[in-house]
DSSP file (Angstrom, degrees, kcal/mol; ACC not computed):
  #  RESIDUE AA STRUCTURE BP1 BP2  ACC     N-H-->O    O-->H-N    N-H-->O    O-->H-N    TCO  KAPPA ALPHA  PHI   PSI    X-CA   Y-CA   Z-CA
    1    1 A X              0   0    0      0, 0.0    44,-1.8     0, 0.0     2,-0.4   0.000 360.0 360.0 360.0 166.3   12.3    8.8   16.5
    2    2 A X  E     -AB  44  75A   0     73,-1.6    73,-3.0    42,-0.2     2,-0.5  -0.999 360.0-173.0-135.8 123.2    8.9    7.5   15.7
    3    3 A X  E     -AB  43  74A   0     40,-0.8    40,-5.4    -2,-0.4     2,-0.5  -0.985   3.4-171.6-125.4 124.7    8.1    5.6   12.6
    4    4 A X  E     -AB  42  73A   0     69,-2.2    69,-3.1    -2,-0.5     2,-0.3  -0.979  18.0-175.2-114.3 142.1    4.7    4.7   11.6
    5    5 A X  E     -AB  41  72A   0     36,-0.7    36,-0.9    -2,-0.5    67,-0.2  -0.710  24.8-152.0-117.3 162.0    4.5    2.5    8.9
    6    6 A X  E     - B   0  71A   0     65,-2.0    65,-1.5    -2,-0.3     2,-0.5  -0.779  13.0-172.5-127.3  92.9    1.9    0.7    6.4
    7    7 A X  E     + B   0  70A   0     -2,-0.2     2,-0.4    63,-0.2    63,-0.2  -0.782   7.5 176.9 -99.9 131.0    2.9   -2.6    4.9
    8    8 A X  E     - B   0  69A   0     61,-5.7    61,-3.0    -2,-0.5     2,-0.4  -0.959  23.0-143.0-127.2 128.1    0.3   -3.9    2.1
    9    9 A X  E >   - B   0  68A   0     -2,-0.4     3,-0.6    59,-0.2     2,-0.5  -0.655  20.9-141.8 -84.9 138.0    1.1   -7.1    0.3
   10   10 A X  T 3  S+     0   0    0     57,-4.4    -1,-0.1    -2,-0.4    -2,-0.0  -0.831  80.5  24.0-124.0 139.3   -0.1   -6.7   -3.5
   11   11 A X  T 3  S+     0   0    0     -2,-0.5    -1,-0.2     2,-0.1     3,-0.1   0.424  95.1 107.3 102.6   7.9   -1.9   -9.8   -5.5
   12   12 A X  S <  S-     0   0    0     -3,-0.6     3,-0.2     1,-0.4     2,-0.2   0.694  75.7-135.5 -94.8 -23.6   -2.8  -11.1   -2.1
   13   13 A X        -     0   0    0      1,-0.2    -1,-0.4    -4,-0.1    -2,-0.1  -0.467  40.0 -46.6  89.5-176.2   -6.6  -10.3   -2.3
   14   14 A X  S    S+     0   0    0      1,-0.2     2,-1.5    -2,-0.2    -1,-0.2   0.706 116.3  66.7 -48.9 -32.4   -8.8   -8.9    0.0
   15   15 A X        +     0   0    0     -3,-0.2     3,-0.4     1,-0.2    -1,-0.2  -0.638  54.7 153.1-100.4  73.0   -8.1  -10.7    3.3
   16   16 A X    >>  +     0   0    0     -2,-1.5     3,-1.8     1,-0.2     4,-1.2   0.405  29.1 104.2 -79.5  10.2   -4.8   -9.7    4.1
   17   17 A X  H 3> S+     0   0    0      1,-0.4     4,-0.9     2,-0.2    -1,-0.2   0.700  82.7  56.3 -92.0  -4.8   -4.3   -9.8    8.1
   18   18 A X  H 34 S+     0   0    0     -3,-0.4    -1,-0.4     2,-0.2    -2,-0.1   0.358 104.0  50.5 -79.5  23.1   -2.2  -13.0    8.0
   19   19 A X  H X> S+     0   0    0     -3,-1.8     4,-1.1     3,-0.0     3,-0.9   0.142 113.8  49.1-162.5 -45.6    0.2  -11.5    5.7
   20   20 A X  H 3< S+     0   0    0     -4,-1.2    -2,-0.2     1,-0.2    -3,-0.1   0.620 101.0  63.5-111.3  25.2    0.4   -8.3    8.4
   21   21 A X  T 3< S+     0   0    0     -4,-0.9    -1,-0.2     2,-0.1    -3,-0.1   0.090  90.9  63.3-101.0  34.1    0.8  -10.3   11.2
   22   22 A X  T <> S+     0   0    0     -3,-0.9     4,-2.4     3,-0.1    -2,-0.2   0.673 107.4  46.5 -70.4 -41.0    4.0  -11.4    9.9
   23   23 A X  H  X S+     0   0    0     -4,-1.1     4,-1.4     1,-0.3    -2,-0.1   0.677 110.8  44.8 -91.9  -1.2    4.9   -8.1   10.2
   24   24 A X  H  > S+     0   0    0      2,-0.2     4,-2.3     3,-0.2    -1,-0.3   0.653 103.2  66.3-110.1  -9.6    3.8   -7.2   13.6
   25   25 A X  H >> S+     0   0    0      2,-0.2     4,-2.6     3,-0.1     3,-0.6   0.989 108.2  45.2 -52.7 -61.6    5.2  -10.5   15.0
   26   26 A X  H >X S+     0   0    0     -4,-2.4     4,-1.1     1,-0.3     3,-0.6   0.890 110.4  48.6 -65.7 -48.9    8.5   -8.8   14.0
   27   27 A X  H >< S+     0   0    0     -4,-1.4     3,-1.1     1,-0.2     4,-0.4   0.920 117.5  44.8 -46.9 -56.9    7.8   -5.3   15.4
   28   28 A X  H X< S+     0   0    0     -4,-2.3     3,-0.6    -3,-0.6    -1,-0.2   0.757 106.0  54.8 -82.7 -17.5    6.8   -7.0   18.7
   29   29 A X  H << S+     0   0    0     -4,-2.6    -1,-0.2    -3,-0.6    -2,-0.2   0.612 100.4  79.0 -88.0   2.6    9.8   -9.6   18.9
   30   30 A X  T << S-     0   0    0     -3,-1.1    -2,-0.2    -4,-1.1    -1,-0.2   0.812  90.9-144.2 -40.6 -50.4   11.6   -6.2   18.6
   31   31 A X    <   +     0   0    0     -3,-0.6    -3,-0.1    -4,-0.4     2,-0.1   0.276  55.5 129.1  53.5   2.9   11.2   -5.3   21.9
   32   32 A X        -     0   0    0     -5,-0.3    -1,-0.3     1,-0.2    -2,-0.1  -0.435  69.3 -99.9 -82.4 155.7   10.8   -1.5   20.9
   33   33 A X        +     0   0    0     11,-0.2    11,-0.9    -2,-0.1     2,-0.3  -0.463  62.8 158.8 -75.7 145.9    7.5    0.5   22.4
   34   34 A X  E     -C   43   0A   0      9,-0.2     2,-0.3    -3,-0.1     9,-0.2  -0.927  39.4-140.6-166.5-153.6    5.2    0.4   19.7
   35   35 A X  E     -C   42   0A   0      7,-1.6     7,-0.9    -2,-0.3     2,-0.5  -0.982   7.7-167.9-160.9 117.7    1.4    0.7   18.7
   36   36 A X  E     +C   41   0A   0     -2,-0.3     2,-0.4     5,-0.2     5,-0.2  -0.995  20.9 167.1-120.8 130.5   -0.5   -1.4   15.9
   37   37 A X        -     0   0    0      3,-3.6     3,-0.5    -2,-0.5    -2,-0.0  -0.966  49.2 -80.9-142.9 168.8   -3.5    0.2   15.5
   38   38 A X  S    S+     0   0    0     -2,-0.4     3,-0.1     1,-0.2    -2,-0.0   0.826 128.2  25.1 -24.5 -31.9   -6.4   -0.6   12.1
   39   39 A X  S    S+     0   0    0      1,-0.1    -1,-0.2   -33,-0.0     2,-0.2   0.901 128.8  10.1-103.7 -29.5   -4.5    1.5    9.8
   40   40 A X        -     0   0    0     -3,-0.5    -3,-3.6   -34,-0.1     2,-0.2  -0.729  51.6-135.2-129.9 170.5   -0.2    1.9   10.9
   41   41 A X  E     -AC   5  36A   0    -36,-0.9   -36,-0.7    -5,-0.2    -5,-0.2  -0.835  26.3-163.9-128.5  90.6    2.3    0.3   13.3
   42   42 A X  E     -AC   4  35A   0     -7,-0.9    -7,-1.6   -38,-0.2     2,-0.3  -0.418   6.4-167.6 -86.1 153.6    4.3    3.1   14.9
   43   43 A X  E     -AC   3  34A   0    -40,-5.4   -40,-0.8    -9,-0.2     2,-0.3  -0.656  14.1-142.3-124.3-167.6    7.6    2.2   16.8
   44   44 A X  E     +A    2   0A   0    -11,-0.9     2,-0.3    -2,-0.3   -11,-0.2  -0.987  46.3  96.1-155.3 137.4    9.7    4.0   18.9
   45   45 A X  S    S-     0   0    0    -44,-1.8    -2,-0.1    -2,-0.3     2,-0.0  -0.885  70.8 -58.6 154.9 157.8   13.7    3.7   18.8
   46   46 A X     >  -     0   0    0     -2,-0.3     4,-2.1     1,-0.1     5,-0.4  -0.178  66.4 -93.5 -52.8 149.0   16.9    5.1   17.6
   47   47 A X  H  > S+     0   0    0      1,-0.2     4,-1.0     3,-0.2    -1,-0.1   0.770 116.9  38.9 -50.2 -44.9   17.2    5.3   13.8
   48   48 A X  H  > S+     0   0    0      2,-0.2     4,-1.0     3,-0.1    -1,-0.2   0.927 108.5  56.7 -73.9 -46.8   18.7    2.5   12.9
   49   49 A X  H  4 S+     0   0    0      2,-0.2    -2,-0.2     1,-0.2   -17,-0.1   0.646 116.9  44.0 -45.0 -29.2   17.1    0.0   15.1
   50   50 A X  H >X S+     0   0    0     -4,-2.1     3,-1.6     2,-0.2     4,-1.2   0.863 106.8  58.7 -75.6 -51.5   13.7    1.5   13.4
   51   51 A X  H 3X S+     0   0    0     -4,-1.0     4,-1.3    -5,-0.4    -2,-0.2   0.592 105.1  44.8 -70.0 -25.8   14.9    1.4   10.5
   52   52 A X  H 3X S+     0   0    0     -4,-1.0     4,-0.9     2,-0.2    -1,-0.3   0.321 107.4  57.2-102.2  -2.9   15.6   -2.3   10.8
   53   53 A X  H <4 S+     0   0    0     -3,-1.6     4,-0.5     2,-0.1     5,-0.3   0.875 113.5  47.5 -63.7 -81.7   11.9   -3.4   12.4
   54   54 A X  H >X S+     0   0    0     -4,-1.2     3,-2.3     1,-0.2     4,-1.4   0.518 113.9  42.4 -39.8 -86.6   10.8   -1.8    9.4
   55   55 A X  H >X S+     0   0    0     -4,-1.3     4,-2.8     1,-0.3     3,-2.0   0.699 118.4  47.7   1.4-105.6   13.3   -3.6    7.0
   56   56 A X  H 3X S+     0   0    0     -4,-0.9     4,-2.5     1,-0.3    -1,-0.3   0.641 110.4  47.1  24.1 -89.9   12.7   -6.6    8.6
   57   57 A X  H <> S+     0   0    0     -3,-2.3     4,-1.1    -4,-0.5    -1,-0.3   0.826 107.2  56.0 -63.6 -35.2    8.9   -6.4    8.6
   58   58 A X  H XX S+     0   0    0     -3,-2.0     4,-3.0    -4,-1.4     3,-0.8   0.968 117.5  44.7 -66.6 -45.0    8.7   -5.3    4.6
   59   59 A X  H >X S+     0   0    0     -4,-2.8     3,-3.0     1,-0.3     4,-1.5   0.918 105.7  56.7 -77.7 -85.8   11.0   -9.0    4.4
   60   60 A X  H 3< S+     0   0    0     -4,-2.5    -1,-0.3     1,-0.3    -2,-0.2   0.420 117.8  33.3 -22.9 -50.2    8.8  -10.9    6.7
   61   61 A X  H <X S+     0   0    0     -4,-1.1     4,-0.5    -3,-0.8     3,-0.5   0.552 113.5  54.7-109.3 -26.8    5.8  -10.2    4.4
   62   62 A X  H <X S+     0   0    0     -3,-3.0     4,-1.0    -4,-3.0     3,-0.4   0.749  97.5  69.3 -77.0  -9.0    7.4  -10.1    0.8
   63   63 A X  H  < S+     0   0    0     -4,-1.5    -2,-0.2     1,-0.3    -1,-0.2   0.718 106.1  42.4 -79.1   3.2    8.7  -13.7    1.8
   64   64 A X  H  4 S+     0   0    0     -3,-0.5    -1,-0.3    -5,-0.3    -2,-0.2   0.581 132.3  15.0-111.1  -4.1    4.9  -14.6    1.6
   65   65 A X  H  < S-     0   0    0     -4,-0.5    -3,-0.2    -3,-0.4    -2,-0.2   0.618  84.5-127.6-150.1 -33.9    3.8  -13.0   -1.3
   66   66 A X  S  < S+     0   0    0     -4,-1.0     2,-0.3    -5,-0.4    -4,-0.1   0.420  90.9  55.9 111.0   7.8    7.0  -11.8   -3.5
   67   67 A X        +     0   0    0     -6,-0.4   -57,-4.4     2,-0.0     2,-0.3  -0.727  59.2 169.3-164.6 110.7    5.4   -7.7   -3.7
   68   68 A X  E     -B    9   0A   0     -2,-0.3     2,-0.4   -59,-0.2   -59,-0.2  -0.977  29.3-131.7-135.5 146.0    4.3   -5.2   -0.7
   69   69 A X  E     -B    8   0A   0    -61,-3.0   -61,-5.7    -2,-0.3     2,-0.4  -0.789  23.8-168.1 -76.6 124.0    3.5   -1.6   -0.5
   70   70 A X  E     +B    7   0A   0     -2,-0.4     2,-0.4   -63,-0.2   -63,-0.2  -0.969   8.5 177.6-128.5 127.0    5.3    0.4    2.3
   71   71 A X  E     -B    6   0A   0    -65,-1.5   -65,-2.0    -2,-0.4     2,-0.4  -0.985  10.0-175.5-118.9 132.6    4.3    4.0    3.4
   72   72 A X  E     -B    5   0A   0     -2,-0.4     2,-0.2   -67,-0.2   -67,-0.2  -0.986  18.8-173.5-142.7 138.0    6.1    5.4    6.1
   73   73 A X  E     +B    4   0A   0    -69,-3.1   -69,-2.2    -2,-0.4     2,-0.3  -0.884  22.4 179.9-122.0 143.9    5.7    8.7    7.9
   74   74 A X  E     -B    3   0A   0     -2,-0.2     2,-0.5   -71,-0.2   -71,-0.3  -0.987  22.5-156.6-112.1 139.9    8.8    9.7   10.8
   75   75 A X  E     -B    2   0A   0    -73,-3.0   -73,-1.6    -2,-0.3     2,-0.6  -0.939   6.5-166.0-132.9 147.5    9.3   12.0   12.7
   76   76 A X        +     0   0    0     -2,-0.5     2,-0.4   -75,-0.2    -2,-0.0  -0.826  21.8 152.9-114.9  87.3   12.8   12.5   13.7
   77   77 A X    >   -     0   0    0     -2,-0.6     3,-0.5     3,-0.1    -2,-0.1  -0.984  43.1-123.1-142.2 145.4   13.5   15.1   17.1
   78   78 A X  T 3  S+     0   0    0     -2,-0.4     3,-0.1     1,-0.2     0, 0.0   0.019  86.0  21.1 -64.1 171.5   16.4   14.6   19.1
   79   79 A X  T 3  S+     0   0    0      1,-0.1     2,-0.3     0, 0.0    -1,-0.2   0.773  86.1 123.2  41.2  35.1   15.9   13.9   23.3
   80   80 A X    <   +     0   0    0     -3,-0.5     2,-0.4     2,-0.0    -1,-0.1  -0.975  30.9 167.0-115.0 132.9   12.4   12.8   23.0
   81   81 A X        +     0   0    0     -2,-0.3     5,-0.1     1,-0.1    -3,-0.0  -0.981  66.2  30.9-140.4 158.5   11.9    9.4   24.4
   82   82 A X  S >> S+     0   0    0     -2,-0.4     4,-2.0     1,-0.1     3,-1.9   0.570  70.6 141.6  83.6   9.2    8.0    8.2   25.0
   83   83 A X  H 3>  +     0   0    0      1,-0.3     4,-1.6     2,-0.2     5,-0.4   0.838  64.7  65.4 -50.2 -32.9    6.9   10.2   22.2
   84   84 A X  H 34 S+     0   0    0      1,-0.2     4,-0.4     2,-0.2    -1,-0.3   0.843 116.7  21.4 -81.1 -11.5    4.7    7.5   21.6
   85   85 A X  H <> S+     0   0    0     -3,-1.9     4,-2.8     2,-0.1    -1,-0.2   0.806 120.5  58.1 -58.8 -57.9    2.7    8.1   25.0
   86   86 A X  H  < S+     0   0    0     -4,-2.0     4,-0.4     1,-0.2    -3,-0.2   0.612 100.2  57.5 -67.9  -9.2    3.5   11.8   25.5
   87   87 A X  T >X S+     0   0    0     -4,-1.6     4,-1.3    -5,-0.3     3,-1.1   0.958 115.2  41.0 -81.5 -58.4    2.0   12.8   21.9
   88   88 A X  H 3> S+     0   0    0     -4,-0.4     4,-2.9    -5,-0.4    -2,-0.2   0.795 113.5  54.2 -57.1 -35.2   -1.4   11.2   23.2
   89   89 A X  H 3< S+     0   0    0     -4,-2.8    -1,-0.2     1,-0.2     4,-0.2   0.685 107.7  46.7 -88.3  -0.1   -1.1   12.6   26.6
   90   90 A X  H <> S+     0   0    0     -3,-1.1     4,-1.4    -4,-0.4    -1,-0.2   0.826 109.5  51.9 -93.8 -37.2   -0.8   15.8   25.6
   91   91 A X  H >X S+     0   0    0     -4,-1.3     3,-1.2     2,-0.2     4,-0.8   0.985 108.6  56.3 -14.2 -90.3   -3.7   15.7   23.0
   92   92 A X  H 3X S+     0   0    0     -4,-2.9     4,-1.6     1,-0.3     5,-0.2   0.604 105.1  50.4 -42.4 -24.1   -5.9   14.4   25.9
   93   93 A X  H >> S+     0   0    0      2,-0.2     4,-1.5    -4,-0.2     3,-0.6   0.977 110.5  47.1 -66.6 -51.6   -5.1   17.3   28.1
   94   94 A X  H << S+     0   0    0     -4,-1.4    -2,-0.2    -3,-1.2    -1,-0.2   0.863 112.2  47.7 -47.4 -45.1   -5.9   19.7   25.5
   95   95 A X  H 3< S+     0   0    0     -4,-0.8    -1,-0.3     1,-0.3    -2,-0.2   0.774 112.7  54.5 -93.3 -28.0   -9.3   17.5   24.9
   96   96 A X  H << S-     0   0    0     -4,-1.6    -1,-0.3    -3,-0.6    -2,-0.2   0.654 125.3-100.7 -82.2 -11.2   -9.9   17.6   29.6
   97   97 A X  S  < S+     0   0    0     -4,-1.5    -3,-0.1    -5,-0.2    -4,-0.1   0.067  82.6 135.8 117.0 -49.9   -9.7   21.3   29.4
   98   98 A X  S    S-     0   0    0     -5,-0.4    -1,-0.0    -6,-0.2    -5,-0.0   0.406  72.9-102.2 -33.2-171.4   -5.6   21.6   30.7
   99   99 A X        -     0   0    0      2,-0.1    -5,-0.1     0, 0.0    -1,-0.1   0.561  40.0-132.6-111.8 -36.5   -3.2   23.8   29.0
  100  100 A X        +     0   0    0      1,-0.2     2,-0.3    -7,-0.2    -7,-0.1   0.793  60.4 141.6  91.9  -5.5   -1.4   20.7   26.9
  101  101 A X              0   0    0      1,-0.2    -1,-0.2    -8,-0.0    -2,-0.1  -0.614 360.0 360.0 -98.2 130.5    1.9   22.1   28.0
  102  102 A X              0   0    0     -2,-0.3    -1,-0.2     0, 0.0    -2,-0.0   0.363 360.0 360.0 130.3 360.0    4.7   19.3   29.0
């Protein structure tokens, strides 16, 4: 599965990015492939083991401010591993001209 997530700490002000790199310290001392990019942090992993960055990361960042917003999108498909490469690399074929197929 593939989880991308959004944690936002609320009452913190504007200037929030030490308050989400608490949370991407934990997603990267994970060891699961993953992806932080301006807006999400997607991970890659079994369900529970996602399920417990995520955990995890929501903790890591309410222990600094005591209230966070979390939006989380998954998608769940059995036998897929690399999703988080193979989604892009298949995009990018589409975008060279190739078929996209694989």
């Amino acid at each position: 599965m593939i989880a991308a997530f959004s944690i936002t700490p609320i009452g913190a002000g504007e200037d929030v990015g030490a308050y989400v790199a608490e949370a991407v310290r934990v997603v990267r001392a994970s060891g699961l492939p993953h992806r932080t990019d301006a807006m999400f942090t997607s991970v890659e992993g079994e369900w529970d083991e996602v399920m417990d960055v995520v955990k995890r990361a929501v903790e890591a960042v309410e222990a600094r401010c005591g209230r966070v917003s979390l939006v989380l999108k998954a998608d769940i498909r059995r036998g897929v591993t690399d999703g988080l490469t193979r989604k892009v690399e298949t995009v990018e074929r589409y975008l060279g001209g190739g078929d996209g197929q694989g």
